[in-house]
N, C-alpha and C positions, 0 to 999 in steps of 0.2 A: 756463233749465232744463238740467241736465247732461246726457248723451246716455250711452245705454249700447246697446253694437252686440255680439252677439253673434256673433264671429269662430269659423270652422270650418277649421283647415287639418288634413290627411291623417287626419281622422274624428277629430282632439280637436277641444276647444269651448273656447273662453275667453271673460271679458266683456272688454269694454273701453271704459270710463266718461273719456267728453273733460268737461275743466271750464274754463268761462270764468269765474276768478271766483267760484268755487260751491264746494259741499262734500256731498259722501256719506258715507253709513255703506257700511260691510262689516262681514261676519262675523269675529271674532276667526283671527287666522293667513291670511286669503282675498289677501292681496297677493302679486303676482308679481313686477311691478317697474312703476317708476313715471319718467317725464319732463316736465318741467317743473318752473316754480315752484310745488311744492307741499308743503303741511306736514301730514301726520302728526301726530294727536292720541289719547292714549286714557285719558279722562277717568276719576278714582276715582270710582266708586259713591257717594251718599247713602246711608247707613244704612237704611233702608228697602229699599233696592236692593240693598246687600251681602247682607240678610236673605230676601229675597225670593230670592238667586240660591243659595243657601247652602241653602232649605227646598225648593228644585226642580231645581238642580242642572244650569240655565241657565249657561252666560256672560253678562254681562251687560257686557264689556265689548268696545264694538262699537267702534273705532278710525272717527276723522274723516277724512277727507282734503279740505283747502282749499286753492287755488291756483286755476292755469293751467295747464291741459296733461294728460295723459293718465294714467292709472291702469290697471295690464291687472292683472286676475286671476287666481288660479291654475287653471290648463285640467283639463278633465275628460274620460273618456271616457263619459260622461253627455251631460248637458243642463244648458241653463236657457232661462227663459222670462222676457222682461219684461212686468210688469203692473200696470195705471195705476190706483192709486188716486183713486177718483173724491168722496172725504169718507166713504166706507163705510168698517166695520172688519172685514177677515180674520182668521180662525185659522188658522196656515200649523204644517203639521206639523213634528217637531222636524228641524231638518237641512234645510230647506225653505228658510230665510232664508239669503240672500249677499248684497246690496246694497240702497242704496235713496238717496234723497237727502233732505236734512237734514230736509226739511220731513213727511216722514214718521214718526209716533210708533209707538216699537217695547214692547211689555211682555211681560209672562208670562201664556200662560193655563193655568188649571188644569181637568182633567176632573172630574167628581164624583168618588169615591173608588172605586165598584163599576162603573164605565165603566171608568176604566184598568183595574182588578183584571181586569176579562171580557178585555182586549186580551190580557194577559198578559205585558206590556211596563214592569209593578214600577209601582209606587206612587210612584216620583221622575219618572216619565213626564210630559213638561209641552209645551208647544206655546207657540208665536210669537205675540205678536196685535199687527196693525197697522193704522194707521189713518193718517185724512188726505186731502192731496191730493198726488200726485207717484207718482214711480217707482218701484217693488219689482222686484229681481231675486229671483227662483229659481231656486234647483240643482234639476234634473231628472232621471230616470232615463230618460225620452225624450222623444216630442213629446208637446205639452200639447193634452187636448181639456177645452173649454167645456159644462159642463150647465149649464142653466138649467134651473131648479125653479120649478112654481109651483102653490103647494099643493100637491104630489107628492112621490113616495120613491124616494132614489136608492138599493140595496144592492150593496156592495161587498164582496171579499171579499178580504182583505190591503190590503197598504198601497199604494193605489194614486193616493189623493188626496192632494194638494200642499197648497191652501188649499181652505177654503169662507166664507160668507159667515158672518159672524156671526148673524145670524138664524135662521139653520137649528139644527135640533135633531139633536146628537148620541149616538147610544147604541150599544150593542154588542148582541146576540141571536143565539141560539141558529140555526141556520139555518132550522131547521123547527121547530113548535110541539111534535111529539114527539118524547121521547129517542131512539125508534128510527128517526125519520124522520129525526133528524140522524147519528145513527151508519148509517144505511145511505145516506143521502145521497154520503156524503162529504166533509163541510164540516160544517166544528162551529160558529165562532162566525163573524158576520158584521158589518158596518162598514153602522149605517144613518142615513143624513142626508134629512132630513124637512125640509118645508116650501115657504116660500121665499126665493129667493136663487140663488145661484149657485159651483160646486162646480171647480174644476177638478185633474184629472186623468191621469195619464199611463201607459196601462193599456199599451201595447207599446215594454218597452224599446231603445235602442238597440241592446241587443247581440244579442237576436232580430230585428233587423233585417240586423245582418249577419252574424247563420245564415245565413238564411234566402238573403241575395245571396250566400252564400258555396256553399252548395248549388245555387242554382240558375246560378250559373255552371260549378259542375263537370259537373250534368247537360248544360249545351249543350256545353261543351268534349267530351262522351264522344257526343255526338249526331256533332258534326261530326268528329271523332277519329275 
């Protein structure tokens, strides 16, 4: 099984996927630099798959890496999160997907057609689905929390969820049942996943994180000043 370590030096983030022997996918462009005996693959499309990536506006060309030896990705001031496919299948938002190892299968999903329109996010809006057994990386906007749903509803409001489980029901609404309950609310449309399954999440980004140390070191600096 290939190993992926999510490395943090001076607050950037990078993956870095060791292979004995093995082979992963990445995201189209996601390499930084590579060591070892390893070969670089990036297979042409099926016709069905050039079609598919052409009507949704996907990449669909996820580049191999087989060998020995080390693979580091490109860093972010973000995150990511690794996540074990256990035979279940996810729907991982678009821009969600960065790595995975081979034995993981990667597709397209699409929303109904009045789900995107509600998001507002155009009609060529499309989403990751993966399945299997093995490892999925995620690019993150900061730390990942776990819901687990069961029979329940999670509402969200922006894009705050990574993956969910494929079982879960996806739909977009109105925040409140009435027009003026959503105009004086202040939240117009809302992100609702129903069921169950399981949802994850990363609702406080990194970079409210270091507001937030950034402020509260200037306050004790002016305490003890």
């Amino acid at each position: 099984m290939a190993k992926f370590d999510i490395i943090e030096q001076e607050g950037v983030r990078f993956v870095k996927c060791t292979l004995n022997n093995e082979t992963i996918k990445t995201e189209s462009g996601a390499l930084h630099y590579m060591r070892g005996r390893i070969e670089m693959e990036s297979k042409a499309p099926s016709m069905g798959g050039l079609l598919k990536s052409l009507a949704t506006g996907e990449s669909i060309f996820r580049p191999t890496y087989t060998g020995t030896g080390e693979v580091y990705l490109e860093p972010s001031l973000g995150g990511f999160h690794v996540m074990e496919c256990a035979g279940e299948t996810w729907i991982l938002e678009g821009g969600a997907y960065w790595a995975s190892e081979s034995s993981i299968a990667i597709d397209v999903h699409r929303e109904k057609s009045m789900t995107v329109f509600k998001t507002g996010e155009g009609l060529l809006d499309f989403q990751t689905k993966v399945s299997g057994h093995g490892i999925v990386v995620l690019a993150s906007q900061g730390p990942v929390e776990v819901v687990h749903l069961q029979n329940d509803r999670l509402t969200v409001d922006g894009r705050l969820v990574l993956a969910r489980s494929s079982s879960l029901e996806y739909t977009v609404q109105r925040a409140a049942k009435s027009l003026m309950g959503t105009m004086t609310s202040g939240e117009y449309m809302v992100r609702i996943y129903e069921g169950t399954g399981s949802v994850l999440m990363a609702p406080m980004p990194y970079w409210r994180q270091r507001l937030a140390a950034s402020i509260q070191g200037l306050a004790s600096a002016r305490k003890t000043g």
